[in-house]
BADREN-684031 format. One line per field, with one value per residue (C-alpha): x, y, z. Coordinates in pm, 1 decimal. Each point is the difference from the previous one (the first is absolute). Layout:
BEGIN
xx <- [X	...] .
yy <- [Y	...] .
zz <- [Z	...] .
//
This chain:
BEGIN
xx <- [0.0	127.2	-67.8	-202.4	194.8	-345.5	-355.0	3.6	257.0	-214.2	-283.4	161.0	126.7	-354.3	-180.3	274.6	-81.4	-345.2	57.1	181.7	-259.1	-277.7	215.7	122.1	-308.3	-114.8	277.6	-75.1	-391.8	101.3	221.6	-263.3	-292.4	207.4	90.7	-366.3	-74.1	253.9	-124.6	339.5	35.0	188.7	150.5	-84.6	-154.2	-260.8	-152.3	-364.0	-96.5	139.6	-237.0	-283.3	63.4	47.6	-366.6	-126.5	-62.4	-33.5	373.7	-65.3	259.1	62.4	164.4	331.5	96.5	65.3	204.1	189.6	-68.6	235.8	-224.8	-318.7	73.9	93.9	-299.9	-198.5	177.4	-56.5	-354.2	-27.3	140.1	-160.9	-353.4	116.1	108.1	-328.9	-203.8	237.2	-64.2	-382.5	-36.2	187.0	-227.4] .
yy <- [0.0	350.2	355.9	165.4	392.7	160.4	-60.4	-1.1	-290.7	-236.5	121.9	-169.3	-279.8	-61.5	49.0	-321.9	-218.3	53.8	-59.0	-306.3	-178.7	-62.5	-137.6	-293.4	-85.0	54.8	-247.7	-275.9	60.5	-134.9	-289.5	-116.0	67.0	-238.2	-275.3	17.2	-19.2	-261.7	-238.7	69.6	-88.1	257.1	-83.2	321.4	49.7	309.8	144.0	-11.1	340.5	-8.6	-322.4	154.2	309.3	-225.9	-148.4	346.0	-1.1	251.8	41.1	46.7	143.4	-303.6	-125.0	269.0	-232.1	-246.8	229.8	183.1	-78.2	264.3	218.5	-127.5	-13.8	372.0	115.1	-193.6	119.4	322.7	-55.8	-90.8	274.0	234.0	-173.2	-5.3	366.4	90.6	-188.7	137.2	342.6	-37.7	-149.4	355.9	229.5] .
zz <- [0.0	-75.5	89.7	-268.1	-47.1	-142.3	-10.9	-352.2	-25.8	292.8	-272.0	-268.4	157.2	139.0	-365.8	-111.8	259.4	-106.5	-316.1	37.1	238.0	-217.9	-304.2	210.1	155.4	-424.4	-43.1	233.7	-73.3	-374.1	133.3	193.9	-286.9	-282.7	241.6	98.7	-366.7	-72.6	253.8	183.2	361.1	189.8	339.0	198.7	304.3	64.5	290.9	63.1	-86.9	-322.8	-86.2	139.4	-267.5	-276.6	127.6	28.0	347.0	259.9	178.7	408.3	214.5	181.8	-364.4	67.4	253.0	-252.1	-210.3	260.8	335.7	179.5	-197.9	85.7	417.7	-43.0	-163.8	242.7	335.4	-166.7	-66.1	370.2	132.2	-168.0	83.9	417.5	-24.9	-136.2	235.1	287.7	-174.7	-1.3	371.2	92.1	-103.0] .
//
Protein backbone atom coordinates (compact mmCIF):
# COMPACT_ATOMS: atom_id res chain seq x y z
CA UNK A 1 0.00 0.00 0.00
CA UNK A 2 1.27 3.50 -0.75
CA UNK A 3 0.59 7.06 0.14
CA UNK A 4 -1.43 8.72 -2.54
CA UNK A 5 0.52 12.64 -3.01
CA UNK A 6 -2.94 14.25 -4.43
CA UNK A 7 -6.49 13.64 -4.54
CA UNK A 8 -6.45 13.63 -8.06
CA UNK A 9 -3.88 10.72 -8.32
CA UNK A 10 -6.02 8.36 -5.39
CA UNK A 11 -8.86 9.58 -8.11
CA UNK A 12 -7.25 7.88 -10.80
CA UNK A 13 -5.98 5.09 -9.23
CA UNK A 14 -9.52 4.47 -7.84
CA UNK A 15 -11.33 4.96 -11.49
CA UNK A 16 -8.58 1.74 -12.61
CA UNK A 17 -9.39 -0.44 -10.02
CA UNK A 18 -12.85 0.10 -11.08
CA UNK A 19 -12.27 -0.49 -14.24
CA UNK A 20 -10.46 -3.55 -13.87
CA UNK A 21 -13.05 -5.34 -11.49
CA UNK A 22 -15.83 -5.97 -13.67
CA UNK A 23 -13.67 -7.34 -16.71
CA UNK A 24 -12.45 -10.28 -14.61
CA UNK A 25 -15.53 -11.13 -13.06
CA UNK A 26 -16.68 -10.58 -17.30
CA UNK A 27 -13.90 -13.06 -17.73
CA UNK A 28 -14.65 -15.81 -15.40
CA UNK A 29 -18.57 -15.21 -16.13
CA UNK A 30 -17.56 -16.56 -19.87
CA UNK A 31 -15.34 -19.45 -18.54
CA UNK A 32 -17.98 -20.61 -16.60
CA UNK A 33 -20.90 -19.94 -19.47
CA UNK A 34 -18.83 -22.33 -22.30
CA UNK A 35 -17.92 -25.08 -19.88
CA UNK A 36 -21.58 -24.91 -18.89
CA UNK A 37 -22.32 -25.10 -22.56
CA UNK A 38 -19.78 -27.72 -23.29
CA UNK A 39 -21.03 -30.10 -20.75
CA UNK A 40 -17.64 -29.41 -18.92
CA UNK A 41 -17.29 -30.29 -15.30
CA UNK A 42 -15.40 -27.72 -13.41
CA UNK A 43 -13.89 -28.55 -10.02
CA UNK A 44 -14.74 -25.34 -8.03
CA UNK A 45 -16.28 -24.84 -4.99
CA UNK A 46 -18.89 -21.74 -4.34
CA UNK A 47 -20.41 -20.30 -1.43
CA UNK A 48 -24.05 -20.41 -0.80
CA UNK A 49 -25.02 -17.01 -1.67
CA UNK A 50 -23.62 -17.09 -4.90
CA UNK A 51 -25.99 -20.32 -5.76
CA UNK A 52 -28.82 -18.77 -4.37
CA UNK A 53 -28.19 -15.68 -7.04
CA UNK A 54 -27.71 -17.94 -9.81
CA UNK A 55 -31.38 -19.42 -8.53
CA UNK A 56 -32.64 -15.96 -8.25
CA UNK A 57 -33.27 -15.98 -4.78
CA UNK A 58 -33.60 -13.46 -2.18
CA UNK A 59 -29.87 -13.05 -0.39
CA UNK A 60 -30.52 -12.58 3.69
CA UNK A 61 -27.93 -11.14 5.83
CA UNK A 62 -27.30 -14.18 7.65
CA UNK A 63 -25.66 -15.43 4.01
CA UNK A 64 -22.35 -12.74 4.68
CA UNK A 65 -21.38 -15.06 7.21
CA UNK A 66 -20.73 -17.53 4.69
CA UNK A 67 -18.69 -15.23 2.59
CA UNK A 68 -16.79 -13.40 5.19
CA UNK A 69 -17.48 -14.18 8.55
CA UNK A 70 -15.12 -11.54 10.35
CA UNK A 71 -17.37 -9.35 8.37
CA UNK A 72 -20.55 -10.63 9.22
CA UNK A 73 -19.82 -10.77 13.40
CA UNK A 74 -18.88 -7.05 12.97
CA UNK A 75 -21.87 -5.90 11.33
CA UNK A 76 -23.86 -7.83 13.76
CA UNK A 77 -22.09 -6.64 17.12
CA UNK A 78 -22.65 -3.41 15.45
CA UNK A 79 -26.19 -3.97 14.79
CA UNK A 80 -26.47 -4.88 18.49
CA UNK A 81 -25.06 -2.14 19.81
CA UNK A 82 -26.67 0.20 18.13
CA UNK A 83 -30.21 -1.53 18.97
CA UNK A 84 -29.05 -1.58 23.14
CA UNK A 85 -27.97 2.08 22.90
CA UNK A 86 -31.26 2.99 21.53
CA UNK A 87 -33.29 1.10 23.89
CA UNK A 88 -30.92 2.47 26.76
CA UNK A 89 -31.56 5.90 25.01
CA UNK A 90 -35.39 5.52 25.00
CA UNK A 91 -35.75 4.03 28.71
CA UNK A 92 -33.88 7.59 29.63
CA UNK A 93 -36.15 9.88 28.60
Amino acid sequence: MRLVASSLEAFCADLALASAIPLDFKFVGRVLGMAVFHRRFLDTHFIGSFYKMLLGKKLLFSDLESADDELYRGLKWMLYVKSRSFSVLCARS
